[in-house]
Structures are given as structure tokens and as C-alpha cells.
N, CA, C and O of each residue as an XYZ file, in Angstrom:
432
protein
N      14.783      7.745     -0.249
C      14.574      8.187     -1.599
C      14.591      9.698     -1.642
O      13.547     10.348     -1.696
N      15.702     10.206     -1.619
C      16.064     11.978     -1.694
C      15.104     12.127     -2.732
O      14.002     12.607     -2.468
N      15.383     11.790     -3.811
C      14.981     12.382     -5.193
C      13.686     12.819     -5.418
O      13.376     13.690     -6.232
N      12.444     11.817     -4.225
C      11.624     11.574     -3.883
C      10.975     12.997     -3.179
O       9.861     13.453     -3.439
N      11.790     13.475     -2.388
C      11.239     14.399     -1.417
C      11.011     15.694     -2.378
O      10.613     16.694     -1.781
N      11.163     15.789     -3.480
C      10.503     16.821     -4.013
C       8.963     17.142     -4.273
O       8.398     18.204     -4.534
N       8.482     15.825     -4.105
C       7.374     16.449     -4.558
C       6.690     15.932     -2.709
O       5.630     15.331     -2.535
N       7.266     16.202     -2.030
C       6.166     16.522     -0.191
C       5.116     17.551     -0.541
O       5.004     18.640     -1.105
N       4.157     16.313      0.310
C       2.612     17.297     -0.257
C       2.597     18.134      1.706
O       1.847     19.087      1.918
N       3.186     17.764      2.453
C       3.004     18.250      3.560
C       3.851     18.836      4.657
O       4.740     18.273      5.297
N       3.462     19.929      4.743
C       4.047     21.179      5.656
C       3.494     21.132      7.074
O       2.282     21.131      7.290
N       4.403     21.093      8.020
C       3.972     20.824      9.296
C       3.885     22.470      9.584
O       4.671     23.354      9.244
N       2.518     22.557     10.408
C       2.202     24.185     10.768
C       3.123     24.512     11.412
O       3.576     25.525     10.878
N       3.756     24.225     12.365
C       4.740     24.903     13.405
C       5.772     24.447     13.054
O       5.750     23.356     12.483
N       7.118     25.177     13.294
C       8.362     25.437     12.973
C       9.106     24.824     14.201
O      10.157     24.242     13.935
N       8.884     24.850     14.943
C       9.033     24.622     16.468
C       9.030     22.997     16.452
O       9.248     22.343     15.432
N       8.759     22.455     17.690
C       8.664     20.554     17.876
C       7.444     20.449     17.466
O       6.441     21.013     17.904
N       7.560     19.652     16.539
C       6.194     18.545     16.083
C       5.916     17.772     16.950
O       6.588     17.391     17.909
N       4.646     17.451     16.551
C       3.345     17.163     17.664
C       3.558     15.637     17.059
O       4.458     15.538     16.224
N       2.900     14.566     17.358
C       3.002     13.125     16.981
C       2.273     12.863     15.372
O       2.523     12.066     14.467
N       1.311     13.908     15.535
C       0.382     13.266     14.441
C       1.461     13.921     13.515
O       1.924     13.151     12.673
N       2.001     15.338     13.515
C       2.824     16.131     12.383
C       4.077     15.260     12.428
O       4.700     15.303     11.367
N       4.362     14.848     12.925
C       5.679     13.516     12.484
C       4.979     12.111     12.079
O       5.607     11.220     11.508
N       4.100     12.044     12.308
C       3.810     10.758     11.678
C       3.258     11.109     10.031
O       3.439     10.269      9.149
N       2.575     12.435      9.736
C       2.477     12.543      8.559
C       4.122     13.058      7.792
O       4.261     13.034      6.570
N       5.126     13.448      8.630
C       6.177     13.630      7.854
C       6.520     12.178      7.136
O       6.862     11.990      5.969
N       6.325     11.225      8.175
C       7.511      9.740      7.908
C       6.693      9.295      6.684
O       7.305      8.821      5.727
N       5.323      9.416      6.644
C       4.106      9.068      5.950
C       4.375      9.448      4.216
O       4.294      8.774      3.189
N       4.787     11.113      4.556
C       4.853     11.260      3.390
C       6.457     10.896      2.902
O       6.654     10.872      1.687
N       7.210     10.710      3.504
C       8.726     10.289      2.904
C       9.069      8.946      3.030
O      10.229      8.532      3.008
N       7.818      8.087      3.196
C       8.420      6.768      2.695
C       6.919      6.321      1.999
O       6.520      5.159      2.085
N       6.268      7.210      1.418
C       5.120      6.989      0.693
C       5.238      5.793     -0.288
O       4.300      5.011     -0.444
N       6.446      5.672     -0.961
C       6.626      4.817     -1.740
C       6.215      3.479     -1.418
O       5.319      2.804     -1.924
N       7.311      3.109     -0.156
C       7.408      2.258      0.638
C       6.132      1.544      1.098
O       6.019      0.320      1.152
N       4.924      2.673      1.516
C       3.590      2.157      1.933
C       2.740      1.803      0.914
O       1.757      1.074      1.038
N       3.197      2.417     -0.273
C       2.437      1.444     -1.453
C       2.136      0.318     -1.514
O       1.112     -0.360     -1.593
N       3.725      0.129     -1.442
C       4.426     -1.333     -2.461
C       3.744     -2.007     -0.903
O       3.107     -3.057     -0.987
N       3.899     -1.430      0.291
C       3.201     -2.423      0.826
C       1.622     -3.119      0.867
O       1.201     -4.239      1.159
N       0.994     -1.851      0.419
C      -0.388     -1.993      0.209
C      -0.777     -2.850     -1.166
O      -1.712     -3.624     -1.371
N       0.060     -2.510     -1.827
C       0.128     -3.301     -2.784
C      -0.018     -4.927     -3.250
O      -0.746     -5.590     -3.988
N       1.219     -5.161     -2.286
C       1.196     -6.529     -1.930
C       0.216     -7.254     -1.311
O      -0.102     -8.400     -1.631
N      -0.545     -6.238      0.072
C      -1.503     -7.220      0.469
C      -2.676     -7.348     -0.557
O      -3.254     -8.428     -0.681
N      -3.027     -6.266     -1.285
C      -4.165     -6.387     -2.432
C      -4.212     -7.398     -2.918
O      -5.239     -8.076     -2.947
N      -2.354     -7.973     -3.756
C      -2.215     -9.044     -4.530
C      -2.677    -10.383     -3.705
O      -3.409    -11.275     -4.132
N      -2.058    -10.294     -2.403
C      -2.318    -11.276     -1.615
C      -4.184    -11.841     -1.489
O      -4.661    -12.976     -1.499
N      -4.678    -10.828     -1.407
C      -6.004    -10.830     -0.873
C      -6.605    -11.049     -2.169
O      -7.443    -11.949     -2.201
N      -6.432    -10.598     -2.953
C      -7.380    -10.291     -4.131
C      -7.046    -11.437     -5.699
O      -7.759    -11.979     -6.543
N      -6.120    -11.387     -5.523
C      -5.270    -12.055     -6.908
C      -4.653    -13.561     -6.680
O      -5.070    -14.538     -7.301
N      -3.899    -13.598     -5.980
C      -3.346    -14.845     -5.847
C      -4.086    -16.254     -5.382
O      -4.831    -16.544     -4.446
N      -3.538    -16.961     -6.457
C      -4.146    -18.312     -6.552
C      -3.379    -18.925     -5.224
O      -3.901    -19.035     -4.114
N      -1.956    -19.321     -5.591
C      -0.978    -19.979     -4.859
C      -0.305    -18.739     -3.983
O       0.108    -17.642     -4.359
N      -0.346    -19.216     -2.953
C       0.612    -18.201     -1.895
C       2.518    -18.500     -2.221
O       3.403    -17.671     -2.010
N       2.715    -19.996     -2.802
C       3.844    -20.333     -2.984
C       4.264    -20.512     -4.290
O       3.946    -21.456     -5.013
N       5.109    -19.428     -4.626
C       5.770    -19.217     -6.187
C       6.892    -20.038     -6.502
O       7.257    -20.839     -5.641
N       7.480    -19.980     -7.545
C       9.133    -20.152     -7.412
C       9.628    -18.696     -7.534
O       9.398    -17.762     -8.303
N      10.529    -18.929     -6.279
C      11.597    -17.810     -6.461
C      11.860    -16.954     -7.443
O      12.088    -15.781     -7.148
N      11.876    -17.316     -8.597
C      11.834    -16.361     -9.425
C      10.625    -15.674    -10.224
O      10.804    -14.604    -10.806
N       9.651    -16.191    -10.228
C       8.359    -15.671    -10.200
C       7.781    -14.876     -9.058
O       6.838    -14.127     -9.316
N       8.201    -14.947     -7.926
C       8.400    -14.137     -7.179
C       8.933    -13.102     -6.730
O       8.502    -12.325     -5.879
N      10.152    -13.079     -7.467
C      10.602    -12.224     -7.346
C      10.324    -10.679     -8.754
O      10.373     -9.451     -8.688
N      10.085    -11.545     -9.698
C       9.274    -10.806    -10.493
C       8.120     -9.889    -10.575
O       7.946     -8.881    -11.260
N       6.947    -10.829     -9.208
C       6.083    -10.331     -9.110
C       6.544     -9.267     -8.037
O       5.794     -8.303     -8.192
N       7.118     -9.099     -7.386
C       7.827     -8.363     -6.373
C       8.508     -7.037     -7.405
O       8.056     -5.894     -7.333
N       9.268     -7.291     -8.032
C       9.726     -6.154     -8.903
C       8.891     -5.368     -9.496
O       9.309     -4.246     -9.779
N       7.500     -5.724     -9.847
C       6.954     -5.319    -10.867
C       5.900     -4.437    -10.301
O       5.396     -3.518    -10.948
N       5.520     -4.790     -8.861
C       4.521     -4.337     -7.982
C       5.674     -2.836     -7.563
O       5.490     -1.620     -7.625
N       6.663     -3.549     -7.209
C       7.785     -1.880     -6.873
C       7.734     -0.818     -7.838
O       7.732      0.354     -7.463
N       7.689     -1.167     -9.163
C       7.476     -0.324     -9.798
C       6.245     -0.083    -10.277
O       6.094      0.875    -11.035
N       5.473     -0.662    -10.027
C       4.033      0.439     -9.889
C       3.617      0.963     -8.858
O       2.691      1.769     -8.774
N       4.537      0.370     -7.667
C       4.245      1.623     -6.351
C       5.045      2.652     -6.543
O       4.872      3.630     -5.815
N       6.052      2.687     -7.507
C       6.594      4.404     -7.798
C       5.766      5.156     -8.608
O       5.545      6.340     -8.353
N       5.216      4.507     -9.693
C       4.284      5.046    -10.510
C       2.788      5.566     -9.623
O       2.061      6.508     -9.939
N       2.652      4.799     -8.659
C       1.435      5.486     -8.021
C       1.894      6.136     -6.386
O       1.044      6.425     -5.544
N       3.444      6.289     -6.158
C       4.120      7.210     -5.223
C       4.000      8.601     -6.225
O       3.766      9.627     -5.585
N       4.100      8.735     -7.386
C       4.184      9.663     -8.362
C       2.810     10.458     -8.579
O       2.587     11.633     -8.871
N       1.928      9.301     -8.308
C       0.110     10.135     -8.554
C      -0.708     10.244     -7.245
O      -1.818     10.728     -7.026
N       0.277      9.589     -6.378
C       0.017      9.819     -4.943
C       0.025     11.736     -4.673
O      -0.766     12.294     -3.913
N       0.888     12.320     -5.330
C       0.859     13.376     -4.769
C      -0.472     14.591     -4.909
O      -0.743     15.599     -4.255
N      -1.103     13.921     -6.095
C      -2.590     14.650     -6.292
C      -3.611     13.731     -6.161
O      -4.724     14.213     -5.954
N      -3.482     12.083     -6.256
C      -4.267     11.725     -5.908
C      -4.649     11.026     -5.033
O      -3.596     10.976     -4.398
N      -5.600     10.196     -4.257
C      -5.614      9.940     -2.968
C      -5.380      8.196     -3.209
O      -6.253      7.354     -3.002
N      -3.974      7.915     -3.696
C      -3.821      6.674     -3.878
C      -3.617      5.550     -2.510
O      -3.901      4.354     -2.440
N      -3.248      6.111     -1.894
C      -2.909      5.738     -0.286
C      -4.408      5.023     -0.016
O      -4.762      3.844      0.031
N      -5.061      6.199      0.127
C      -6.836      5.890      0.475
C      -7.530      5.167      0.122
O      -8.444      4.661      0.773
N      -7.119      4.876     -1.474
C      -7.931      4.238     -2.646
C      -7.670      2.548     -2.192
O      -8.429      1.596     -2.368
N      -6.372      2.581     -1.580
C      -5.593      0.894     -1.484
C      -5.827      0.465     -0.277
O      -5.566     -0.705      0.005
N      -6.432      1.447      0.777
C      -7.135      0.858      1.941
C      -8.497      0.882      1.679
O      -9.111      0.195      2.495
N      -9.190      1.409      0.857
C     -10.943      0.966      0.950
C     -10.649     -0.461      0.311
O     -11.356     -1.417      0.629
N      -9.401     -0.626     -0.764
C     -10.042     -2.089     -1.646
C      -9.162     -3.154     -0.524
O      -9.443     -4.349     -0.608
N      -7.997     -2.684      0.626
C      -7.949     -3.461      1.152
C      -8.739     -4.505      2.018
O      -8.737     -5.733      2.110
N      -9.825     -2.846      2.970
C     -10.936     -3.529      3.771
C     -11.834     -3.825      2.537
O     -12.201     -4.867      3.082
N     -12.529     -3.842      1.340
C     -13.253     -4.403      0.771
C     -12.781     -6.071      0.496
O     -13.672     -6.882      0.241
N     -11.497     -6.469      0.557
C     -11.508     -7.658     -0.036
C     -11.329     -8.284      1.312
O     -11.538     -9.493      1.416
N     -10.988     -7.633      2.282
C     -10.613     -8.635      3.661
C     -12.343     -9.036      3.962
O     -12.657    -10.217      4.113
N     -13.258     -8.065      4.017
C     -14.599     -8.086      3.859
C     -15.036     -9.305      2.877
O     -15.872    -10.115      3.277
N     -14.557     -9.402      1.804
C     -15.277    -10.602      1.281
C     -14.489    -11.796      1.362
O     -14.849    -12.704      0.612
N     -13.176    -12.073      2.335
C     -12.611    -13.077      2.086
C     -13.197    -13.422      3.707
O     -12.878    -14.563      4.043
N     -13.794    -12.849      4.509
C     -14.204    -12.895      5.956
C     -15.884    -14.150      5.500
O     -16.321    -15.288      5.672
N     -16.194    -12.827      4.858
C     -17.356    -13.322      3.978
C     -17.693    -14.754      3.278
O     -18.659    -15.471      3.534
N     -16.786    -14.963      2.447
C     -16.519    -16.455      1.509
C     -16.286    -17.647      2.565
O     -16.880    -18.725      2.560
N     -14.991    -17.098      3.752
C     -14.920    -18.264      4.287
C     -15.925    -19.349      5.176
O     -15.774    -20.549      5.402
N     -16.715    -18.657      5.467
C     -17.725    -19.453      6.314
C     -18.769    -20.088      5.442
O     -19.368    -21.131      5.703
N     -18.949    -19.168      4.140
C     -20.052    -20.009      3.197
C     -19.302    -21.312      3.166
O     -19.672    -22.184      3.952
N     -18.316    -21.549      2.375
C     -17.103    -22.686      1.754
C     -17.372    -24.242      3.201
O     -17.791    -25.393      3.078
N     -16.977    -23.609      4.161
C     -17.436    -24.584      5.477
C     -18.461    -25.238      5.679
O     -18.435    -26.384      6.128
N     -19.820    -24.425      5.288
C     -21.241    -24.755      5.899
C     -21.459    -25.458      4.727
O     -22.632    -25.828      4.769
N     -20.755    -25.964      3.348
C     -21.617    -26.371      2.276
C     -21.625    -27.913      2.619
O     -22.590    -28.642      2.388
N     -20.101    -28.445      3.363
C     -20.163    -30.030      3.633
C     -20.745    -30.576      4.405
O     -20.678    -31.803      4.475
């Protein structure tokens, strides 16, 4: 996503060879999009979804629609800490689905 790289929030200090962590925040920030829509998905997964199995085209809908709100929040990613925000509610819901499952077991 060229069009994308305008708004890089990050400048690697040295000019010279990057260090691992300064290339991993380059790739980080130029496929930011990309890590949304993935974070995204597991949210839906974890948090939202009834049925894991759609029809195809409801799926694919829900798939389109999540892409474009991971551009919309690749877009507010750059001032805000949207990245961050989609891993606390990730570990919050893996936390209560860790949580739920053992109550659900012990009730029979």
C-alpha cells in the first residue's frame, strides 16, 4: 500500500543497518493496515460471533467490511494507539473466554 506510506509514524535512528527491533517496527508500520484487519478479525472471532460457519457470502461481507474499517483505523492508527487498543480487548476477551469455559463444564 504505497499510498499508505505517507503517513509513517517511524524513523529509524541510524541511517546505517538496522538493528532487528528498527526493522521490525519498519514492516510494523508498513503493513499496519494489514495487522488491523488481522486484529480485527480475531476480536470478531472472540467477541462477536455466534456461528464460526457463515455462508460464503456473508462471509465474505463480513470480511469486506472489517477491511474497511481496518483502513479507517490504519488512518487513526497514526495518532492513535489503535494497534494497542485491539490487543488489550484481544487479551481481555481470550481472558473471559478462558474464564466461561470451565464454569459451562462444572454446571453438569
Amino acid at each position: 500500500m504505497e499510498w499508505f506510506e505517507f503517513a509513517s509514524t517511524y524513523a529509524p535512528s541510524s541511517t546505517g543497518e538496522l538493528s532487528a527491533y528498527e526493522s521490525f517496527r519498519m514492516w510494523a508500520d508498513h503493513n499496519r493496515v494489514w495487522i488491523i484487519f488481522v486484529q480485527l478479525i480475531l476480536v470478531y472471532y472472540l467477541g462477536f460471533a455466534t456461528r464460526v460457519r457463515m455462508p460464503i457470502l456473508k462471509t465474505v461481507l463480513l470480511y469486506v467490511s472489517l477491511f474497511v474499517g481496518a483502513l479507517i483505523f490504519g488512518i487513526l492508527d497514526v495518532q492513535l494507539p489503535v494497534k494497542s487498543a485491539l490487543l488489550v480487548a484481544i487479551a481481555i476477551l481470550v481472558i473471559v473466554k478462558v474464564r466461561i469455559k470451565p464454569e459451562g463444564s462444572s454446571r453438569k
